[in-house]
MARSETOR-237558 format. One record per atom (N, C-alpha, C): residue number from 0; x, z, y; atom name; residue in one letter. Coordinates in Angstrom, 3 decimals. Example, Ala and Ser with C-alpha at 12.3 -4.5 7.8 and 13.67 -1.06 7.14 Angstrom:
BEGIN
R/num/px/pz/py/atome/residu
R/0/13.190/7.800/-5.690/N/A
R/0/12.300/7.800/-4.500/CA/A
R/0/13.200/7.800/-3.300/C/A
R/1/12.850/7.080/-2.250/N/S
R/1/13.670/7.140/-1.060/CA/S
R/1/12.900/7.870/0.030/C/S
END
This chain:
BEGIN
R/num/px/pz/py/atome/residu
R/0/12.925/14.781/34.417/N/X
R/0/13.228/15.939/33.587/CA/X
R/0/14.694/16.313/33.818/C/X
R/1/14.784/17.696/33.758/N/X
R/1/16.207/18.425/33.771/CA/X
R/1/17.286/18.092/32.889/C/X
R/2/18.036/18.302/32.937/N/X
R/2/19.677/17.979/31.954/CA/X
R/2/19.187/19.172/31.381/C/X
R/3/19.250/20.515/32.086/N/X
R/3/18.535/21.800/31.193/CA/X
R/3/17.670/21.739/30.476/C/X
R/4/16.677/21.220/30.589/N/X
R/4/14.992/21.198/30.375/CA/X
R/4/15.711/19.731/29.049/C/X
R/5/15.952/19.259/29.192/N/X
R/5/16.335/18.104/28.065/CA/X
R/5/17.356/19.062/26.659/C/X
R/6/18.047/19.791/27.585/N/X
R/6/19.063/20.396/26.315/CA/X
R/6/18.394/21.832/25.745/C/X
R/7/17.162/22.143/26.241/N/X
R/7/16.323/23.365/25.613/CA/X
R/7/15.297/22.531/24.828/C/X
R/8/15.219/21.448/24.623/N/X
R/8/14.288/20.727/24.015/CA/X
R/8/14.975/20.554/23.114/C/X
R/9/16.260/19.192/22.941/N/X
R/9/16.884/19.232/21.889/CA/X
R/9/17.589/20.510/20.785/C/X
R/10/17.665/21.435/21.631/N/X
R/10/17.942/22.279/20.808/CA/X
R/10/16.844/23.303/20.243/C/X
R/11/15.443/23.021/20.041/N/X
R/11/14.774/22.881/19.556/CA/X
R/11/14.106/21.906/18.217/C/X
R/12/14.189/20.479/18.673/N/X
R/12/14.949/19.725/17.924/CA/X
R/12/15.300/19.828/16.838/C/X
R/13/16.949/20.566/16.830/N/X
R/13/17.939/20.671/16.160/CA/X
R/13/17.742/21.756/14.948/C/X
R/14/16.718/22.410/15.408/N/X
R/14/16.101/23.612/14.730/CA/X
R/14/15.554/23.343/13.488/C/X
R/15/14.576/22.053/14.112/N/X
R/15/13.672/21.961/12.992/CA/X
R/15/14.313/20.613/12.138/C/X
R/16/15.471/19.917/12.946/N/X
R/16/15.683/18.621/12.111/CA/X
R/16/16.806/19.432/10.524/C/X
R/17/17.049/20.876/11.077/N/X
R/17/18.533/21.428/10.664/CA/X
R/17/17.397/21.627/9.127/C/X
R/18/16.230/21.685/9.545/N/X
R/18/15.360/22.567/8.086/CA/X
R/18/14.664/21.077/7.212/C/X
R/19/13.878/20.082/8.195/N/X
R/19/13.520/19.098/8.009/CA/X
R/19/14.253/18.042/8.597/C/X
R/20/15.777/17.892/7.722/N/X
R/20/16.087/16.237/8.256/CA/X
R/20/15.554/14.980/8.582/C/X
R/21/15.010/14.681/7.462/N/X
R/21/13.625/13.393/7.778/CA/X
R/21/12.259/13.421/8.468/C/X
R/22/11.963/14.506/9.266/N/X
R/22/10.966/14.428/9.914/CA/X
R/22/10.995/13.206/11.186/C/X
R/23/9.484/13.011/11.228/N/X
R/23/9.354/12.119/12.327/CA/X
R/23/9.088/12.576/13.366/C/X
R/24/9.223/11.893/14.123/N/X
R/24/8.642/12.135/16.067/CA/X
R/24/7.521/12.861/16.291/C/X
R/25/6.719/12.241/15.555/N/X
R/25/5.322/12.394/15.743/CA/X
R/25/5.144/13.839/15.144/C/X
R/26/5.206/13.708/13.995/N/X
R/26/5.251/15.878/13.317/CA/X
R/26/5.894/16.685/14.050/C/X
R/27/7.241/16.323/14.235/N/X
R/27/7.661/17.369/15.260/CA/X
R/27/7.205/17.830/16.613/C/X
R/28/6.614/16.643/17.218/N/X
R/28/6.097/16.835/18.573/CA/X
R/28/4.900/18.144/18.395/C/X
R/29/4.075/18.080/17.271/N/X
R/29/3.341/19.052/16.991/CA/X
R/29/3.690/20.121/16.562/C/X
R/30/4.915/20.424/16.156/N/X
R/30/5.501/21.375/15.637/CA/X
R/30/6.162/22.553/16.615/C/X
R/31/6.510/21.621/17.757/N/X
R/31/6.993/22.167/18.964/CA/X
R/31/6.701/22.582/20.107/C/X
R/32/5.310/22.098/19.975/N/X
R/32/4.419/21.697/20.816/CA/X
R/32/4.736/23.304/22.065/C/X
R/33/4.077/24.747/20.880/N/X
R/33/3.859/25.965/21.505/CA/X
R/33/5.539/25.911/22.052/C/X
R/34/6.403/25.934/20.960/N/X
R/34/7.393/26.058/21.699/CA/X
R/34/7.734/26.062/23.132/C/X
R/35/7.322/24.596/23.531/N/X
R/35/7.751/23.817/24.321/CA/X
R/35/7.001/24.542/25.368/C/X
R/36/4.972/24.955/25.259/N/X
R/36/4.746/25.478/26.309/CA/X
R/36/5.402/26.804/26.564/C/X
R/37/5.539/27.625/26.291/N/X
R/37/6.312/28.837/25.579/CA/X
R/37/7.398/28.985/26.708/C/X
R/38/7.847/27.964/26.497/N/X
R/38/9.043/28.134/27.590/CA/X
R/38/8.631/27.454/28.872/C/X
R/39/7.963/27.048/29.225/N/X
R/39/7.670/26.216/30.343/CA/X
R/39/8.071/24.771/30.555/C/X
R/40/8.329/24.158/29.415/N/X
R/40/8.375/23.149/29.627/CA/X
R/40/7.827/22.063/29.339/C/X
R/41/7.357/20.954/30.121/N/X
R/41/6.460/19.927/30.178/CA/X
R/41/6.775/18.680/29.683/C/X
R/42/7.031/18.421/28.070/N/X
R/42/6.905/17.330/27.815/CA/X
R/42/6.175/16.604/26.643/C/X
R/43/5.949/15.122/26.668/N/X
R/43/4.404/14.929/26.002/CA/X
R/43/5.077/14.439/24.627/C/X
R/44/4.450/13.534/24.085/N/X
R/44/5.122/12.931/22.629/CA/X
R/44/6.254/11.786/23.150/C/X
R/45/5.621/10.840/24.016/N/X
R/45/6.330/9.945/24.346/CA/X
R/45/7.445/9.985/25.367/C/X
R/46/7.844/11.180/26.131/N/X
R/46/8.791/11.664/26.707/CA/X
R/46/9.619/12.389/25.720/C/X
R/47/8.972/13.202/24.318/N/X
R/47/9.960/13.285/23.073/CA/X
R/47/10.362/11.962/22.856/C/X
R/48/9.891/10.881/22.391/N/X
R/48/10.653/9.598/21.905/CA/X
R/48/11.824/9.322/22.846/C/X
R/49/11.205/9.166/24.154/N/X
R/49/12.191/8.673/25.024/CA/X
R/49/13.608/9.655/24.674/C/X
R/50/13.673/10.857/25.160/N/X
R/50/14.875/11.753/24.648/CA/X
R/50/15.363/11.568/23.298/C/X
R/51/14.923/11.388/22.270/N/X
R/51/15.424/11.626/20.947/CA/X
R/51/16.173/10.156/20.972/C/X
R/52/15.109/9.166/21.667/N/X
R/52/16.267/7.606/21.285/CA/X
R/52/17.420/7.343/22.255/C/X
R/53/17.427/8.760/23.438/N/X
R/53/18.859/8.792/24.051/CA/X
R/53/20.041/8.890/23.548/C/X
R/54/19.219/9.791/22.636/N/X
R/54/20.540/11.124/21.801/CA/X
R/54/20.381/10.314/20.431/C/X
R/55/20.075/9.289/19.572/N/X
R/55/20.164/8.611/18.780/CA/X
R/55/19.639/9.770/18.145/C/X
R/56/18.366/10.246/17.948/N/X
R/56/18.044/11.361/16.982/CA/X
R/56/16.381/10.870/16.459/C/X
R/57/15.975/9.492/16.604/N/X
R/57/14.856/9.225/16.142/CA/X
R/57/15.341/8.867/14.721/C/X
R/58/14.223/8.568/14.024/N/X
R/58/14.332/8.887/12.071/CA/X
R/58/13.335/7.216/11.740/C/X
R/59/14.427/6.364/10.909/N/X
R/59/13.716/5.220/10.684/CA/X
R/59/12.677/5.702/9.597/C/X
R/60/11.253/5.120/9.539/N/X
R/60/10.783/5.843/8.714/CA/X
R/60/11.399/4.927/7.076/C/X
R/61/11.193/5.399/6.365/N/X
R/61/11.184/4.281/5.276/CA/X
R/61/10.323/5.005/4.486/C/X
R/62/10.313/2.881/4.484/N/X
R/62/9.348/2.592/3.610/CA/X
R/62/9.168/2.333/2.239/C/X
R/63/8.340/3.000/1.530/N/X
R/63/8.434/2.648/0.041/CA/X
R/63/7.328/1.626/-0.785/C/X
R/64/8.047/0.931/-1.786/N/X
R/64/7.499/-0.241/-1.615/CA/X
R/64/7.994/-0.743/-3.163/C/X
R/65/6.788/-1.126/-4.209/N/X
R/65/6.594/-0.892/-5.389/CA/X
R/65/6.666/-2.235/-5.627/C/X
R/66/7.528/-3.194/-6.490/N/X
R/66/7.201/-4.837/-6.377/CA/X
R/66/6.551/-4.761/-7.515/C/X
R/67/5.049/-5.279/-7.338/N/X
R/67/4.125/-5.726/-8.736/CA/X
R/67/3.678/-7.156/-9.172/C/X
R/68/4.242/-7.882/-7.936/N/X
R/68/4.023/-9.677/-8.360/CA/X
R/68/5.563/-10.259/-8.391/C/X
R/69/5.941/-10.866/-9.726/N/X
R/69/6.551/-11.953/-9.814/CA/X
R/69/6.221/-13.374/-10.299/C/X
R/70/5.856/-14.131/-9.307/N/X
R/70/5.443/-15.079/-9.478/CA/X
R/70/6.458/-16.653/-9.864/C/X
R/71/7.846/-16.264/-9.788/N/X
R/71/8.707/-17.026/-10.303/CA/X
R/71/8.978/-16.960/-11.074/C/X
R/72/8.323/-17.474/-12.252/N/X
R/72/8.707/-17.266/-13.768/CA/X
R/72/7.893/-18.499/-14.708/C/X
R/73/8.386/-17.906/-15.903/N/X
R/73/8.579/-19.348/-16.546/CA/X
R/73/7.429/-19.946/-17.181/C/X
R/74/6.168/-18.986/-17.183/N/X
R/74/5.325/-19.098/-17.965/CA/X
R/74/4.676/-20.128/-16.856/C/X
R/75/3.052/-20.804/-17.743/N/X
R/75/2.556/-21.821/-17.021/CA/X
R/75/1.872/-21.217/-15.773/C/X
R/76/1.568/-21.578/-14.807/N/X
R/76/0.749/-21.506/-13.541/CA/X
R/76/-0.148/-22.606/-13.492/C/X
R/77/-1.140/-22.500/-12.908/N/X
R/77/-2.396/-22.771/-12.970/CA/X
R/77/-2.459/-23.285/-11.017/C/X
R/78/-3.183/-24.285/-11.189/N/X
R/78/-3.408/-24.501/-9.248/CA/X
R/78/-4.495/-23.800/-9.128/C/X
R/79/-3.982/-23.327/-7.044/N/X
R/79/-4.625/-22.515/-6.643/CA/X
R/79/-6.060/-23.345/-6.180/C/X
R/80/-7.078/-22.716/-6.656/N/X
R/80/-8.906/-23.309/-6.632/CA/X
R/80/-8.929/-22.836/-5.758/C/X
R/81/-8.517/-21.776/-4.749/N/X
R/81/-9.480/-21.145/-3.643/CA/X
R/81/-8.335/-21.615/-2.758/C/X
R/82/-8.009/-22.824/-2.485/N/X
R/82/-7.190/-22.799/-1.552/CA/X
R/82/-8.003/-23.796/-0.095/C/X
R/83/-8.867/-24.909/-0.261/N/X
R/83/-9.949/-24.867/0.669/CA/X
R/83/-11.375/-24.897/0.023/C/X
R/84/-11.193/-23.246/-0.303/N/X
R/84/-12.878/-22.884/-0.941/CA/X
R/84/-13.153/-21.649/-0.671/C/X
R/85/-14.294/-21.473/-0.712/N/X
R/85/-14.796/-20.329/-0.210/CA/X
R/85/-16.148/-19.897/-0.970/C/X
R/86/-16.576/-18.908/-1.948/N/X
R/86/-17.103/-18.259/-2.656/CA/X
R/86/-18.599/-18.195/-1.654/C/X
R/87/-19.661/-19.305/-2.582/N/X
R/87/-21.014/-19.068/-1.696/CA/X
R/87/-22.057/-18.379/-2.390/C/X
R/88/-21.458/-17.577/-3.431/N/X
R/88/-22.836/-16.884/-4.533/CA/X
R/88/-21.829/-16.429/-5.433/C/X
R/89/-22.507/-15.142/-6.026/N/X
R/89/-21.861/-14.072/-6.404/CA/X
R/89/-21.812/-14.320/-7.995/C/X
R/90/-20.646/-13.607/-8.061/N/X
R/90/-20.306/-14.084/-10.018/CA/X
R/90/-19.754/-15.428/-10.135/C/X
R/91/-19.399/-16.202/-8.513/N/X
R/91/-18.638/-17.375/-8.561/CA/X
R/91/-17.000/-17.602/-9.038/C/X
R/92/-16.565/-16.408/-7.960/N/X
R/92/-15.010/-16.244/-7.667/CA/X
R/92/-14.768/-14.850/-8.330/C/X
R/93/-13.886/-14.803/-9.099/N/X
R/93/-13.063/-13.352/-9.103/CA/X
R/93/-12.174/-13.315/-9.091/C/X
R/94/-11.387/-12.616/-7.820/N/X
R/94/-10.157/-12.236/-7.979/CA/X
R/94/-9.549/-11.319/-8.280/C/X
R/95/-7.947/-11.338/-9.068/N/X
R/95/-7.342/-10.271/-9.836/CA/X
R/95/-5.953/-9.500/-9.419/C/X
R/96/-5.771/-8.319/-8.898/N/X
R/96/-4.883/-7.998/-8.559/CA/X
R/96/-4.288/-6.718/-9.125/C/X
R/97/-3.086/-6.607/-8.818/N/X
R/97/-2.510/-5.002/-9.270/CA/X
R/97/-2.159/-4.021/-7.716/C/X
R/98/-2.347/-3.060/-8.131/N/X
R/98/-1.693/-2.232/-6.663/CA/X
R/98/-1.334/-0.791/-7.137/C/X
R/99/-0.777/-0.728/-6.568/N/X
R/99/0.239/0.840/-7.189/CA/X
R/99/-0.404/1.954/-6.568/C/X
R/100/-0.542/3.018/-7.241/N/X
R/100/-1.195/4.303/-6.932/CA/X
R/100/-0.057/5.494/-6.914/C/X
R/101/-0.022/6.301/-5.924/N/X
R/101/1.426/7.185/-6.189/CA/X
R/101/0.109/8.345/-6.645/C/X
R/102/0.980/9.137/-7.326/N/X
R/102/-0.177/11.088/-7.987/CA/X
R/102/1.289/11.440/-8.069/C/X
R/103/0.983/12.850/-8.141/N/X
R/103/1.818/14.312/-8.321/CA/X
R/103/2.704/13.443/-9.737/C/X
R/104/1.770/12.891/-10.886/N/X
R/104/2.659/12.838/-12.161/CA/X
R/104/3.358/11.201/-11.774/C/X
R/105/3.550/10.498/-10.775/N/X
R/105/4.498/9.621/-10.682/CA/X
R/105/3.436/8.224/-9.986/C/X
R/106/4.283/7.258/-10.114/N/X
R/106/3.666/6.060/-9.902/CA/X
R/106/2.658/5.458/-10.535/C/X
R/107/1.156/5.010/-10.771/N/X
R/107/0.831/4.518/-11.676/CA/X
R/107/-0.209/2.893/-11.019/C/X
R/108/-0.397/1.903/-11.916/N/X
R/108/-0.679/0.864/-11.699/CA/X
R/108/-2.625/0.543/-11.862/C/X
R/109/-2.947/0.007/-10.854/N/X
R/109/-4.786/0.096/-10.773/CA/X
R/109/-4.526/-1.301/-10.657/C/X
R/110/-5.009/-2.305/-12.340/N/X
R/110/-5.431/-3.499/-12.214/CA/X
R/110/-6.727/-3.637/-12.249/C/X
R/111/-7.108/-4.610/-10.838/N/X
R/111/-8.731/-4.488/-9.908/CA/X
R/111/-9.268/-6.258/-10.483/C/X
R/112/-10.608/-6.204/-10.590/N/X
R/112/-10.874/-7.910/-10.979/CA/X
R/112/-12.483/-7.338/-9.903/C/X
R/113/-12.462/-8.546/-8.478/N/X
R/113/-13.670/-8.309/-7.551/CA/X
R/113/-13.828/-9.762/-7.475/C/X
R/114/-15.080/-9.618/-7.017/N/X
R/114/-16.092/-10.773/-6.835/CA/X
R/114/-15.672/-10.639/-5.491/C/X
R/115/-15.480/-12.085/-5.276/N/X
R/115/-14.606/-12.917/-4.016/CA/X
R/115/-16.052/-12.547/-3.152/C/X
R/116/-17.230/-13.313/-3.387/N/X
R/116/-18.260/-12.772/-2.317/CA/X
R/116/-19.450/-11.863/-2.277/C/X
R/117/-19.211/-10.818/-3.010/N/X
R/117/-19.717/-9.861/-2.404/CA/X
R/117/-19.081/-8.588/-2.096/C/X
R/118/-17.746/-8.685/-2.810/N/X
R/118/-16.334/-8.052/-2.581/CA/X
R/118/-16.469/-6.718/-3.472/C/X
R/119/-17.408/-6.721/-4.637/N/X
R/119/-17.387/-5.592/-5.286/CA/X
R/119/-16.595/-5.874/-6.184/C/X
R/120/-16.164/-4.466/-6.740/N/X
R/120/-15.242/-4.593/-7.937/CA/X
R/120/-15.932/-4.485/-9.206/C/X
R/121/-15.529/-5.270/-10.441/N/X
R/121/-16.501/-5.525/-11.064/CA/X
R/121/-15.582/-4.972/-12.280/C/X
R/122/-14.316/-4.727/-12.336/N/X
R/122/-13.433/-4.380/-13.915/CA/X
R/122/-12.478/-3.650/-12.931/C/X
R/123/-11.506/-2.795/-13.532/N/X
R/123/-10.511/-1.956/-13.288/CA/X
R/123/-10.312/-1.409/-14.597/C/X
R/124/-8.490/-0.741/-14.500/N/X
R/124/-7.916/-0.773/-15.270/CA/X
R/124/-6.865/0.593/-14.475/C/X
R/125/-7.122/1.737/-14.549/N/X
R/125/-5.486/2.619/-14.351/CA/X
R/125/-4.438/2.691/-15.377/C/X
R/126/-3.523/2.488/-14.960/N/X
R/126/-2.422/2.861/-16.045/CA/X
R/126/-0.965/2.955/-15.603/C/X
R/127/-0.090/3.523/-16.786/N/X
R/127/1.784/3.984/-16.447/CA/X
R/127/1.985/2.828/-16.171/C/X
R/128/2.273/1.656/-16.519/N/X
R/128/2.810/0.554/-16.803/CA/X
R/128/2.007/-0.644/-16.434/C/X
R/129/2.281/-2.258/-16.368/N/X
R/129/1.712/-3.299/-15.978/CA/X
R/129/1.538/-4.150/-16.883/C/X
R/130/1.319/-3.619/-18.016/N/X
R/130/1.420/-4.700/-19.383/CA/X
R/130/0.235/-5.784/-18.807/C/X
R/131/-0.060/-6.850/-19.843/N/X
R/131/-1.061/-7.809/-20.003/CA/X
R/131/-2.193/-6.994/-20.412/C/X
R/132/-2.349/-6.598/-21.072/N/X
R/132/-3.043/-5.768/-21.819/CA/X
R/132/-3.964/-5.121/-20.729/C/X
R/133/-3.338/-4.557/-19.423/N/X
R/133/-4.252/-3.707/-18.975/CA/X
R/133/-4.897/-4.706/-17.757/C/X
R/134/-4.553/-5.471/-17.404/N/X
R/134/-5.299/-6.389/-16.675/CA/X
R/134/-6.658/-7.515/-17.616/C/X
R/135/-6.204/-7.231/-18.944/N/X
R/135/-7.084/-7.602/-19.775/CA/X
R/135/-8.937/-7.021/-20.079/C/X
R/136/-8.263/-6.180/-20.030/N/X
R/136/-9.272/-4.804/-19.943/CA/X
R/136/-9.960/-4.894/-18.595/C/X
R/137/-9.195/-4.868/-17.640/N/X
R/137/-10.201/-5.054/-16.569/CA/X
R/137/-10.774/-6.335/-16.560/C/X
R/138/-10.280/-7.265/-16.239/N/X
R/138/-11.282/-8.681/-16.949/CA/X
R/138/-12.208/-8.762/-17.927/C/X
R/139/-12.225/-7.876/-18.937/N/X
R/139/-13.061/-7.547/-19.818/CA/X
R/139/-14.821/-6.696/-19.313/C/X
R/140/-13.855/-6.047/-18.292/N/X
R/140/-14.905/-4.796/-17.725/CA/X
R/140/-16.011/-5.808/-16.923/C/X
R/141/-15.113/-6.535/-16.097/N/X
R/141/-15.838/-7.090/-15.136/CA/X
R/141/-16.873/-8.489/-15.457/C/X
R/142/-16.615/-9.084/-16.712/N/X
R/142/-17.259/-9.779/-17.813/CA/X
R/142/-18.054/-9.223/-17.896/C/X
R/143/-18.537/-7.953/-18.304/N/X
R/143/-19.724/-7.181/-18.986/CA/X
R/143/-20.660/-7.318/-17.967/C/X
R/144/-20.254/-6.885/-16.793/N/X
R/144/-20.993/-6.721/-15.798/CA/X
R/144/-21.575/-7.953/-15.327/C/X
R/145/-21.257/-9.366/-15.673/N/X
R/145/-21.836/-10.684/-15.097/CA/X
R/145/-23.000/-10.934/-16.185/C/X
R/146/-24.124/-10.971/-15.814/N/X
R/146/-25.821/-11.298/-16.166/CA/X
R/146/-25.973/-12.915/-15.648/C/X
R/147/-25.433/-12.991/-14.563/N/X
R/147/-26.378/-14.363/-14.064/CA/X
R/147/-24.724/-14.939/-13.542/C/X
R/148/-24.264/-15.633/-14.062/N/X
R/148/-23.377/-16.724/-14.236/CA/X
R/148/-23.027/-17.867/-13.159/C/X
R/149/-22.414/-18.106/-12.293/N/X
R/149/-22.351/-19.415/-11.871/CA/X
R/149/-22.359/-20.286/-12.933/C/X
R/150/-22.321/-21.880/-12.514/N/X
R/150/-22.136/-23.082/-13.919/CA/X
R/150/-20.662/-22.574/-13.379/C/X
R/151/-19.951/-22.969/-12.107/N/X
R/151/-18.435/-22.724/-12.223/CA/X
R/151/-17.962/-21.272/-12.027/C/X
R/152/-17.152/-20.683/-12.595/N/X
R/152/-16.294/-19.761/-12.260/CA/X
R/152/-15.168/-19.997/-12.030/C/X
R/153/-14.812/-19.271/-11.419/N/X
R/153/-13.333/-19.591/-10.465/CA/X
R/153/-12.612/-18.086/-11.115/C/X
R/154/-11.104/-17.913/-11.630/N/X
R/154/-10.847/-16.800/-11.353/CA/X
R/154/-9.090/-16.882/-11.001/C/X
R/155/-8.668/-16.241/-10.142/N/X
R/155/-8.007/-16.291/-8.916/CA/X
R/155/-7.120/-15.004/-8.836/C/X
R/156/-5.241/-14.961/-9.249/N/X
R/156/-4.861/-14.230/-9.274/CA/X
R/156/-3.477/-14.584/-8.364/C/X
R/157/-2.548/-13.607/-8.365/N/X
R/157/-1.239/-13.972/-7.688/CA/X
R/157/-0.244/-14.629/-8.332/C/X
R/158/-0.631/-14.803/-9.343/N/X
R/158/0.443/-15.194/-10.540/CA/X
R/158/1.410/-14.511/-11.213/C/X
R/159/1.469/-13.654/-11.192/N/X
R/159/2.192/-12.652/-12.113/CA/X
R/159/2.254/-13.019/-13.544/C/X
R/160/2.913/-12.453/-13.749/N/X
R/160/3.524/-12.553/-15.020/CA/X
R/160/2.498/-11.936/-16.122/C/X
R/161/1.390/-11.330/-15.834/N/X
R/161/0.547/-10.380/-16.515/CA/X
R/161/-0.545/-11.682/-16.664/C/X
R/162/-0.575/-12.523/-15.669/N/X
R/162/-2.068/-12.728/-15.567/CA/X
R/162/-1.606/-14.440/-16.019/C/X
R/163/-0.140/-14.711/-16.339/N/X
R/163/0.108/-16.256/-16.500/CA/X
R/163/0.186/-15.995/-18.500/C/X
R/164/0.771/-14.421/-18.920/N/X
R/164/1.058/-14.191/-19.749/CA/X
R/164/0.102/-14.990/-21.190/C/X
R/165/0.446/-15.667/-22.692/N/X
R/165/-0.313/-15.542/-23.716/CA/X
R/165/-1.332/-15.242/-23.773/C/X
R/166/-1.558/-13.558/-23.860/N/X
R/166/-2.529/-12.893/-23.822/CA/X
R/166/-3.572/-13.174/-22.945/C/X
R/167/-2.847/-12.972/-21.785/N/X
R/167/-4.066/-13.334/-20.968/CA/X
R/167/-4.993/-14.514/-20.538/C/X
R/168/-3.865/-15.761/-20.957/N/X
R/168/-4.428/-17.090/-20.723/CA/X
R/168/-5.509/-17.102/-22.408/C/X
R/169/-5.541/-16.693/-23.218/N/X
R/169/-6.606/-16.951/-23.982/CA/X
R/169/-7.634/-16.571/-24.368/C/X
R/170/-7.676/-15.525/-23.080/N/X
R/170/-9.152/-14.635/-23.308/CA/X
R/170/-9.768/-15.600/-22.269/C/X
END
């Protein structure tokens, strides 16, 4: 590729980084795409990367990243049962987790309680916040739904603070 043909690209580039600072490689390459044929020039996505990480003009993406387990804390913990076990009949194992949901009105928290082997979800819980309370509720949900019982149940969380909490150890 040209020194020309490189500096009609970047300054293309420059166009769209001047409107969208944080764009990535990848959007722009599509963005430019006509441009690029437009003028006659021939280059693909990965001949964009190569140029942009000449000119130090690639964009780290970042990442966003919601912490919902603290498992260092003071309340009691419980040993891990599924650590060489493996769930051979359903309504044996349930495991309990939180995971963050982003919407238009902000961040919000989906506590999930699934059956280790058949991997359905059996309780859920959306909500603003991570109280005890709402992982309760889903444990509750997923209770209703068990008819036919193992003799053992296993139930199996990350240890959080929700699921080591009072509340939750006495339901």
């Amino acid at each position: 590729m040209t020194a020309q043909a490189t500096e009609q690209i970047l300054e293309l580039v420059m166009e769209y980084r001047c409107l969208m600072p944080s764009i990535g490689t990848r959007k722009l390459y599509w963005l430019i795409k006509g441009k690029l044929l437009q003028r006659g020039l021939k280059c693909g996505r990965d001949q964009l990367f190569k140029i942009l990480k000449e000119h130090n003009l690639l964009i780290r993406p970042k990442r966003r990243y919601t912490k919902t387990t603290d498992s260092k804390h003071w309340m009691k913990k419980h040993p891990n049962l599924l650590k060489d076990y493996s769930a051979v009949q359903a309504n044996e194992v349930f495991v309990s987790d939180i995971t963050y949901v982003e919407s238009a009105e902000g961040v919000h928290y989906l506590s999930l309680v699934t059956d280790a082997y058949t991997r359905q979800i059996k309780g859920y819980k959306l909500s603003n916040d991570m109280r005890a309370e709402n992982v309760m509720q889903a444990l509750h949900m997923a209770m209703q739904h068990v008819t036919d019982r193992a003799t053992r149940m296993i139930h199996h969380s990350d240890r959080g603070s929700q699921y080591c909490s009072e509340l939750y150890q006495s339901a």
